[in-house]
N, C-alpha and C positions, 0 to 999 in steps of 0.2 A: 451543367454545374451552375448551379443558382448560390449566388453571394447574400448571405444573411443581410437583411436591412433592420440595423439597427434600432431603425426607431417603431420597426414595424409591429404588432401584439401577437402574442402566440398563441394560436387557437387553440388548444391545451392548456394554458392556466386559466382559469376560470376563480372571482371572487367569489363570496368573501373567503381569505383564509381563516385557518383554522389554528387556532396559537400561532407558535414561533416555527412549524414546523414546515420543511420544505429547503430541497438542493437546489436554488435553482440557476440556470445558464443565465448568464450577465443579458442578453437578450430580452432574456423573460421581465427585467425585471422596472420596465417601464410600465406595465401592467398591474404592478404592485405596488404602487408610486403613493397609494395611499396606505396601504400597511405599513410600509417603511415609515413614512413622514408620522403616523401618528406612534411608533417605536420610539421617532425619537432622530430621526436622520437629520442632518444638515446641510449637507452637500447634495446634489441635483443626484435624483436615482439614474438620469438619463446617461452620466457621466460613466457610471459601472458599465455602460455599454459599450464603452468605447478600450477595446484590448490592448492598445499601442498607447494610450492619453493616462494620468493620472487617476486612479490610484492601480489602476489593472494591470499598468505597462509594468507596475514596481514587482508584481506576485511572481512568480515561479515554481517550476515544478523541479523534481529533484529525480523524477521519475521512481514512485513510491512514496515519497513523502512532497512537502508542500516547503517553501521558504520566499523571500522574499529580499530586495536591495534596500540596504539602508543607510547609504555610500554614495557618492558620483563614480568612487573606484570600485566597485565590483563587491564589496564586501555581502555579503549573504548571510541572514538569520535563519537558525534553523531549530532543530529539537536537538537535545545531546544523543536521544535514542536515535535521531535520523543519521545523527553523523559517527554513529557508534561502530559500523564498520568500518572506517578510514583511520578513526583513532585506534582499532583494536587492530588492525594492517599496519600501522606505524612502532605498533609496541611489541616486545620480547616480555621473559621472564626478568630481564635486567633492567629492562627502559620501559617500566608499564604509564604509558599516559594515561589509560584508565584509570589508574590509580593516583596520577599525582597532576594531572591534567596535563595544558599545554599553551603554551602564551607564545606568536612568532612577534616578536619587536620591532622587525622591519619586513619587509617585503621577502629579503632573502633569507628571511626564515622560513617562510611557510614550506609546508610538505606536501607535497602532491596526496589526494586522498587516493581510495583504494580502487583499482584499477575497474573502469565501467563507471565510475562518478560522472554525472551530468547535470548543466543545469539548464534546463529549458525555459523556454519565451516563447507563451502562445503569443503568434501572430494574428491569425485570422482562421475563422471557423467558416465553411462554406456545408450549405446542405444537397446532398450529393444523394438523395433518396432517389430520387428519378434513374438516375444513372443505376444505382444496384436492382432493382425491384427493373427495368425495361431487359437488364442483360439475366434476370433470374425467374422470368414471369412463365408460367406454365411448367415449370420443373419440379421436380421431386428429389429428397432423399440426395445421395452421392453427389450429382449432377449441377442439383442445384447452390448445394455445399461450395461443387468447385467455380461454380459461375460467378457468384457471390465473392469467393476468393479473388480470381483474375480478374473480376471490373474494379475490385480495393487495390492489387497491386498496381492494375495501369494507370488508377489515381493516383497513388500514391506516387509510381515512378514518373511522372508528366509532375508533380506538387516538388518533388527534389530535384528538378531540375535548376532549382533555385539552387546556388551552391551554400552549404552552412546551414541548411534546415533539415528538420526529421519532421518526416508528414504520416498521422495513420487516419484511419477511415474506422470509424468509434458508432456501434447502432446504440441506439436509445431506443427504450420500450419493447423492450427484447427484439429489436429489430422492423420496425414499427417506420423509424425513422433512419437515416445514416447522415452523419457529416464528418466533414474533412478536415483535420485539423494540423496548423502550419503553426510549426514551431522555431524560431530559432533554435541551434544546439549546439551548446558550450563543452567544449571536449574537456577544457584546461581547469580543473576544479583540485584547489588546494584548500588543505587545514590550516587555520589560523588561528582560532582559539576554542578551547573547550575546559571547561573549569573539571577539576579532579570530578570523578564519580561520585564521590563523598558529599558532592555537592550536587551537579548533573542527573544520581540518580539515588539521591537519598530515597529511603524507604524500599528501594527495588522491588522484589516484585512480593513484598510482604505489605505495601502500602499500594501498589497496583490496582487502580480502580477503585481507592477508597478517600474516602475524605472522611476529618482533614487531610489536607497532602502538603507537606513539604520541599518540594521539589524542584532544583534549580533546572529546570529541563531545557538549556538551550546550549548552543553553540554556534561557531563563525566559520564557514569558509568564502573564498574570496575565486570568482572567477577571470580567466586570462584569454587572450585574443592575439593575435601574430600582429606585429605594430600596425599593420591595415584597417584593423578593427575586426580582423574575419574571426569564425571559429577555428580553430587549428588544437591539433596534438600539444602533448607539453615541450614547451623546449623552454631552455631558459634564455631565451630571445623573447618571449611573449610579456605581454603589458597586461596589466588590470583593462579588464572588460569597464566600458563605461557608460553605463544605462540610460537611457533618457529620462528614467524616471527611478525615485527611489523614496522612501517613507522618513518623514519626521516622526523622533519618536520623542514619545510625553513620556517626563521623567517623573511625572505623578501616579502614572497608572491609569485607575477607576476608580469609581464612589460607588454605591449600592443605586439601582436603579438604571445607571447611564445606559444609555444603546451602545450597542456593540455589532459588528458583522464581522465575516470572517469570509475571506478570498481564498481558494484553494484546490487542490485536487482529489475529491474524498473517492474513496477505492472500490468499493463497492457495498449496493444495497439491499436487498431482499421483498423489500415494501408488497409487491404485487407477484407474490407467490401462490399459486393454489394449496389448499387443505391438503390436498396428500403431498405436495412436496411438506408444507410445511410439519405433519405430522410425522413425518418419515424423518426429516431433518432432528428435530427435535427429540423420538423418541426411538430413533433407530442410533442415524450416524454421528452426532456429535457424543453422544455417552462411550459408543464401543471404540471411535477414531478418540476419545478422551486417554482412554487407555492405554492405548497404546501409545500415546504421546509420553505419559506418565514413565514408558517404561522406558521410552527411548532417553527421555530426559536423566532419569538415575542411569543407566549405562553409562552415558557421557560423565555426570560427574563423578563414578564410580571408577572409571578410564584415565578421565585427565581430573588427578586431583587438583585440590587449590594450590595457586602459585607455579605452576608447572608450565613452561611454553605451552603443552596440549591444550592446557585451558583457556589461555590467552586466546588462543587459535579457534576456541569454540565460544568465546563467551557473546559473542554475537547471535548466533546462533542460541545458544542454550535462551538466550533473551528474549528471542522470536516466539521459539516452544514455551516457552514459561506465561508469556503474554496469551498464547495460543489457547494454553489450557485453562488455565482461568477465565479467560474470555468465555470458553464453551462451558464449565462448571455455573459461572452466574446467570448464563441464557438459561441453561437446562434448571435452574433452579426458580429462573423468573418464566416460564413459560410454565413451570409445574403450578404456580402460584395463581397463572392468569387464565383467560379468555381466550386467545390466542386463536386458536385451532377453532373452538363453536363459531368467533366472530367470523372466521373463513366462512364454513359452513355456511352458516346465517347468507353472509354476503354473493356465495354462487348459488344459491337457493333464491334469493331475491332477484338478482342478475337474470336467472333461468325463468323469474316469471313475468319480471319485466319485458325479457324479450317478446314474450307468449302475447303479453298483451300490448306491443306495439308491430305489426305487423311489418312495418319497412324498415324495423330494426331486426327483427328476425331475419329476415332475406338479405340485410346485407351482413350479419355474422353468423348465423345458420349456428350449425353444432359446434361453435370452436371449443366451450370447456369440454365437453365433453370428448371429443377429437383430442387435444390438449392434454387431458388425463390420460388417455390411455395408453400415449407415449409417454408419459411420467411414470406407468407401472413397469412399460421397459427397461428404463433408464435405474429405475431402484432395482431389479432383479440383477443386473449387474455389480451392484456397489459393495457386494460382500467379497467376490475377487478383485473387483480394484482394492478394499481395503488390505487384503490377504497379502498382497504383492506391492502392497507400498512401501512398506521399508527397502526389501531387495530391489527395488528398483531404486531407492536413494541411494545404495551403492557409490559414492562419486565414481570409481575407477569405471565401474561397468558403466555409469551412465556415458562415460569422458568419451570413452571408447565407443560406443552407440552413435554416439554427435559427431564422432568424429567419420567413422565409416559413413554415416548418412551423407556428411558434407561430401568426401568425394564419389558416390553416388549423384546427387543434386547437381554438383559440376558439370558432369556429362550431357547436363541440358543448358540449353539457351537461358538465360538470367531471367529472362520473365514467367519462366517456366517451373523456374524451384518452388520448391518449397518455403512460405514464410521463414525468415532465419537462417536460412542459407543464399539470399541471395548476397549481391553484392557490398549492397548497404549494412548487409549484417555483419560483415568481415572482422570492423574493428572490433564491436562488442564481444563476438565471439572470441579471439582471441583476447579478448582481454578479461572472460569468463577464466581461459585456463591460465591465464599468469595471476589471478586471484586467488586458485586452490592453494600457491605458495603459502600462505597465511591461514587458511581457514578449513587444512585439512591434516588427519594424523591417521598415521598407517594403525598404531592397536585400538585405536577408537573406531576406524572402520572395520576392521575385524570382529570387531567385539559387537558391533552391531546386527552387521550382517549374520554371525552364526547364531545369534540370538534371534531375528527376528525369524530365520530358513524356516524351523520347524512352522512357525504360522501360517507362509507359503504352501509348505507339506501338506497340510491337512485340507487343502482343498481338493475335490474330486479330479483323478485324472485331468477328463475331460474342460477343467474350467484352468488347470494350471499349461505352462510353455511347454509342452512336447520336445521343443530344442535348449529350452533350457534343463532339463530334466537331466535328457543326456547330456549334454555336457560336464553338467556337475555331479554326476551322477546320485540323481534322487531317483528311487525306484519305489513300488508298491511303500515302502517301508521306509520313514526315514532314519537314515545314519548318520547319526550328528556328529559322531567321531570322524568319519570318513568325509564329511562334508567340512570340515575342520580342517581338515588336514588337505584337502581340494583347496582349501581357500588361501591356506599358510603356503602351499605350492604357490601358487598364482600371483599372490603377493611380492614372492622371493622371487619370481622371476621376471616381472613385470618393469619396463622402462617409462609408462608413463606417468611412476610418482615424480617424473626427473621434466621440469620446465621446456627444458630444450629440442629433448621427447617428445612432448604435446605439439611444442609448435611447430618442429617438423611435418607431424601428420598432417598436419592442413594441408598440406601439398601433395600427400603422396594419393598414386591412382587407386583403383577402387582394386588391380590387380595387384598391388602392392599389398594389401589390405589382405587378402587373400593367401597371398605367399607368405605373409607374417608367422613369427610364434612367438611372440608375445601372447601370452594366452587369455589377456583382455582385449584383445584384438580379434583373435579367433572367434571369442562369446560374441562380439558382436556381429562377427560374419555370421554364425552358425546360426541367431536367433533373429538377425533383422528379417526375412522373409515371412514368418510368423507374427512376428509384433508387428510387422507391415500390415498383415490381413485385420487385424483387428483396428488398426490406426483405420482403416476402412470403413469397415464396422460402425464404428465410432464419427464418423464423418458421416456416414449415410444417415444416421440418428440425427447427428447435428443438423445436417440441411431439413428434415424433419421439423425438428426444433424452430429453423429459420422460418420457415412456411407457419407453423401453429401456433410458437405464440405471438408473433404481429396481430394476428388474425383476435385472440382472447384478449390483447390488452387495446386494442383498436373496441371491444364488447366493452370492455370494464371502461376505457374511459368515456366512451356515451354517456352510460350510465351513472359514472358521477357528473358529467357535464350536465344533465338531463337534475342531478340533487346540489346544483353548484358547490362541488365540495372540490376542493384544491388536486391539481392535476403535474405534479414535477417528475422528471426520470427518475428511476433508481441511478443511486453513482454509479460512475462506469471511468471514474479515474480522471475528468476532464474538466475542467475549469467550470466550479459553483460559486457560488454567495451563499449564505446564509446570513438572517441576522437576528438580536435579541434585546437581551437586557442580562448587567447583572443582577442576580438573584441565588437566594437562599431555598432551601426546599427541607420537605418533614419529608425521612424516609421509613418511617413509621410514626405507629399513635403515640404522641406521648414528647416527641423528639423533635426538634428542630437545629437544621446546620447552617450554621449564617454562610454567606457568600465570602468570608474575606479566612485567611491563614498570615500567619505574622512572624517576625524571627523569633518571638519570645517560644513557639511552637516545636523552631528544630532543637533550642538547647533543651526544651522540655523531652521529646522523641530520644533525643543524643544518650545512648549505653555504654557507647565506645568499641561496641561491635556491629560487623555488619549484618543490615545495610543503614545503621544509625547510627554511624561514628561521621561525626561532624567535623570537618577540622578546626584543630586548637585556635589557630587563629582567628578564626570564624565565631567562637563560640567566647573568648575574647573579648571580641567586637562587640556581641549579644550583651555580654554580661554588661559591658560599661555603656552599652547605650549611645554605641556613636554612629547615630543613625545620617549624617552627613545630611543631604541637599535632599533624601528621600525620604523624609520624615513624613510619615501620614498623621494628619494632627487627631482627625478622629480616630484612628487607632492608638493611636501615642506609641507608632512604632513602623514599621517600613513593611508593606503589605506582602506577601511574598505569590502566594496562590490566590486564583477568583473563580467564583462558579457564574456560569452563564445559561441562559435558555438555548442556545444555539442547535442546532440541529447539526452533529458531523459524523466521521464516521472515521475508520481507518485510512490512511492515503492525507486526511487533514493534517494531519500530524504536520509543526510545522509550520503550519497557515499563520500570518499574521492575526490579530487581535487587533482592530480596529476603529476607534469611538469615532463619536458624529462628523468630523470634521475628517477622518479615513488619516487620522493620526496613528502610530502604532503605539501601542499599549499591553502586549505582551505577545506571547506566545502559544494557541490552544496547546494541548501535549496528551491531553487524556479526557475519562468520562466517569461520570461516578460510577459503582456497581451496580444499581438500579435500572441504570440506561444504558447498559449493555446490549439487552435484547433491541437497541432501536434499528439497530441492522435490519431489524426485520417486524417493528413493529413500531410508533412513535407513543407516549403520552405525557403530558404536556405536564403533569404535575412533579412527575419523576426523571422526565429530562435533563440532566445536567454536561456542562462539559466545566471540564477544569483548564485553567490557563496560568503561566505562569505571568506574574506582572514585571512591566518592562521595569518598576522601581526597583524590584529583586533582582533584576539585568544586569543596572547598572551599577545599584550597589556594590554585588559581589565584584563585577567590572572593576570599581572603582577601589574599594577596601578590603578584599580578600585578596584580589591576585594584578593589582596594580595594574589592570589593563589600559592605561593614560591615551596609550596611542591610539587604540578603537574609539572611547568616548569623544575624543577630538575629530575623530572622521569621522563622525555621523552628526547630525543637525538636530540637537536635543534641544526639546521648547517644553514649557510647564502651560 
């Protein structure tokens, strides 16, 4: 195990860049010490390298979204969309804090967020490639899959022997590279404050990815520690976590122009796809998986009307899918528009003759695209039954049941021997997956989906559908949607594990228990584990494949831009980036231009008094008489609310601080425009944008919508 040297360069970025584009590991970015500086930085780039020191030590992850300390006491900035489960786990049809938000005044207010809430603290990043690629070298397929496996878990179990951290083993360049990543992990994460929805998420998802935007997108929870300073469970014995480091934040905002970066965990990227993945993607599975999203989404709200606990209990969810589908409508519309796919082409066409004419680049990457591609034609021949069988697999009960039988299978082996998520470490999470269904799950809204989605399932040939799922439920030649209905409404009625107590029982019972059961979601999962086992196989054997081929294609492709110095970052993979930019405006057509700033005169203009444009009274109030308090933007002649940026992010950023030259905080990222959608998987530099919210619209609403006195005085606000 080789310990990153900070100030060392990384033979994979290569000058000059190319715009603002580019994820890249705080490592990297002594190497770009001259792009940053002429961006606009002020603080030493050399300093981003340092994880434990200022401004790094303050970022955090939320494990899916991004946040950050802006306290000595623990307090945490996040996105209202980040912390929308824990506010919609807090709420009833009687107490909806989505709807009227939530302010704690003192400490013993706050609310525990929703069960599996965490806040992590990368510690220390180690490159641990040696160790996987000596215990996986000369294997194939299955073998190699599992090798790869057991040298990450004895990393990982040997990196937790630290007590208080979560450690995982993260490849970069489709596995090209591996390193280890040491996190603190804060078990004790409460709700502190989140402004009504009407504010948090004006325009929903009718302004989702457009600008202008309106959009109060943030929120506050507050992490807790057992009086030691350790990580520990919730009790009400524990104290405010107390960070070594946390963010000043400027009660100004931005100007047009400033530099800006953003610290964070973005989730994943696409960048260094081949042509037929990316073809396939684009004009196979995002359209037909579009679909079916659409349908799932109208059952839910056709199930749980507005205003009903049911919807309370989904509106997280439904948020997800809603974000989901439009995400894939704007790709598939901006990929119909573009280059995409030729510039592939073009690029393994060039790739394949460069090799030809360097001979000792030939011999050391031989056929990988090719090799490459033609485990991507396997991998697409399957994806019509994974999509067939996606819904009936979201199932929760059947899934509940599945997870559960497997754990006491896994048990029977020695701890180092299970399966990822069933080991030891995984225990708390796990259980605390099923005291979350409490909130986030409804018996006729699973019903309703499930018999809706069967018939999809049905039509796959015998052979590509569960043999043991079949019978059970009884699907025959012929589907019977009546009789499968009425299987289902059985199952339902007799089934104990909608009941909490249920669930966490079965963690402990044996695998003969399981067996002797009649619960009849219990049975489903005896009856069909051994089948879904064989293809979990299947599926692993491909993957180690995968492991092997594309190191090998992205090890070709980065030569070859090393060889055109054109800029060399990972695709995201969830693990601690930079980016940085500038504010800016951009023309999303001919004719059009959208300046960089959104203002409060924007919400009372949007405001109909229905959702998702009902503004509160008070707010709009405020607007009308112009009492823009200590946040007055003089060039605007009004308190800025959203900013557009060059920044390059992606999903998982969400969250991330917004940071000017001196690594002050200054908003919030939250979003991107519709244009820069497809950068998941493609970047250009004109149509680029992300949206942030500004920390002046923070503190304002902080400040004169919902009286938050006590947060503005815990944190260190400077102009």
């Amino acid at each position: 195990m080789k310990k990153i040297l900070i100030t060392a360069a990384l033979s994979l970025a290569v000058s000059p860049l190319m715009a603002d584009e580019g994820m890249w590991q705080p490592h990297q970015l002594p190497t770009i010490k001259k792009q940053l500086k002429d961006a606009g930085i002020k603080i030493n780039p050399n300093k981003l390298t340092e994880l434990t020191e200022f401004p790094m030590g303050a970022v955090i992850s939320l494990g899916g979204c991004t946040a950050s300390f802006l306290s000595p006491k623990g307090l945490v900035a996040t996105n209202h969309h980040c912390a929308y489960g824990s506010i919609q786990f807090n709420s009833t049809a009687e107490n909806n804090l989505l709807d009227k938000g939530f302010l704690a005044e003192d400490l013993s207010q706050e609310l525990p967020a929703a069960p599996g809430s965490r806040v992590y603290v990368t510690v220390n990043v180690s490159d641990v490639t040696s160790n996987v690629n000596a215990a996986s070298a000369e294997l194939s397929g299955l073998e190699r899959y599992k090798a790869i496996e057991n040298t990450e878990k004895a990393l990982v179990a040997e990196c937790e022997q630290d007590a208080g951290h979560r450690c995982n083993v993260v490849s970069f360049h489709g596995g090209l590279e591996y390193y280890l990543i040491k996190q603190l992990e804060i078990k004790d994460v409460r709700l502190v404050y989140a402004p009504s929805s009407h504010i948090g998420k004006y325009g929903g998802d009718v302004d989702n990815w457009m600008w202008p935007r309106h959009t109060g997108d943030f929120a506050f929870y507050r992490a807790y520690v057992d009086k030691d300073g350790n990580p520990a469970e919730y009790s009400e014995d524990n104290v405010p976590y107390e960070p070594e480091h946390y963010l000043k934040v400027n009660k100004d905002g931005v100007d047009k122009g400033d530099f800006v970066m953003v610290a964070g965990y973005p989730g994943s990227t696409n960048r260094y796809r081949t042509s037929a993945e990316v073809k396939n993607q684009f004009e196979w599975w995002y359209p037909t998986f579009r679909s079916t999203l659409q349908e799932y989404i109208s059952l839910i709200e056709e199930t749980a009307p507005e205003s009903t606990d049911a919807r309370v209990k989904y509106a997280s969810t439904l948020a997800g899918l809603n974000n989901a589908e439009k995400n894939w409508g704007s790709m598939i519309e901006s990929y119909a528009k573009g280059d995409l796919h030729a510039r592939k082409v073009a690029l393994e066409k060039n790739l394949k003759a460069w090799l030809k004419a360097n001979p000792k680049m030939q011999e050391k990457h031989g056929d990988a695209i090719d090799a490459l591609n033609a485990l991507i034609q396997e991998n697409i021949a399957e994806q019509e039954r994974t999509l067939r069988s996606w819904a009936i697999n979201r199932d929760t009960l059947t899934g509940t049941a599945a997870r559960l039988y497997r754990l006491a299978i896994e048990k029977q082996k020695p701890d180092a021997e299970r399966e990822p998520g069933y080991q030891e470490r995984d225990m708390v999470r796990f259980k605390e997956g099923l005291k979350s269904m409490e909130r986030r799950w409804d018996a006729e809204v699973e019903k309703a989906l499930l018999k809706h989605f069967a018939p999809m399932y049905a039509e796959l040939s015998a052979d590509q559908r569960l043999k043991s799922y079949d019978e059970f439920m009884g699907i025959g030649e012929t589907f019977d949607a009546e009789a499968f209905g009425k299987k289902v409404d059985a199952m339902y009625a007799k089934t104990k594990l909608n009941e909490l107590e249920t669930r966490l029982e079965w963690m402990e019972k044996s695998v003969e228990d399981f067996r002797q059961s009649d619960d009849p979601y219990i049975q489903l999962a005896v009856a069909t584990f051994d089948e879904k086992f064989e293809r979990e196989l299947e599926s692993k054997e491909r993957g180690g494949k995968f492991q092997e081929l594309r190191p090998q294609y992205m090890s070709a492709l980065i030569d070859y831009y090393k060889s055109q110095d054109k800029p060399v970052y990972a695709d995201a993979n969830s693990t601690l980036r930079v980016t940085y930019g500038n504010v800016k405006g951009y023309s999303p057509k001919d004719g059009l231009y959208a300046t960089p700033f959104t203002t409060l005169e924007g919400i009372a203009a949007k405001h109909t008094g229905e959702e998702p444009f009902n503004s509160p009274q008070k707010q709009l109030d405020l607007i009308k008489a112009k009492e823009f308090g200590d946040y007055l933007d003089k060039d605007l002649n009004s308190v800025q609310v959203n900013f557009l940026t060059t920044l390059d992010v992606t999903g998982g950023n969400s969250g991330s601080p917004t940071l000017n030259a001196d690594a002050e905080f200054v908003g919030l990222i939250f979003d991107g425009v519709y244009e820069s959608i497809i950068a998941d998987w493609d970047y250009n530099d004109d149509l680029n944008r992300s949206i942030h919210v500004s920390s002046a619209y923070m503190l304002w609403v902080m400040e004169h919508v919902d009286n938050a006195h006590n947060l503005i005085k815990e944190m260190k606000i400077v102009d």
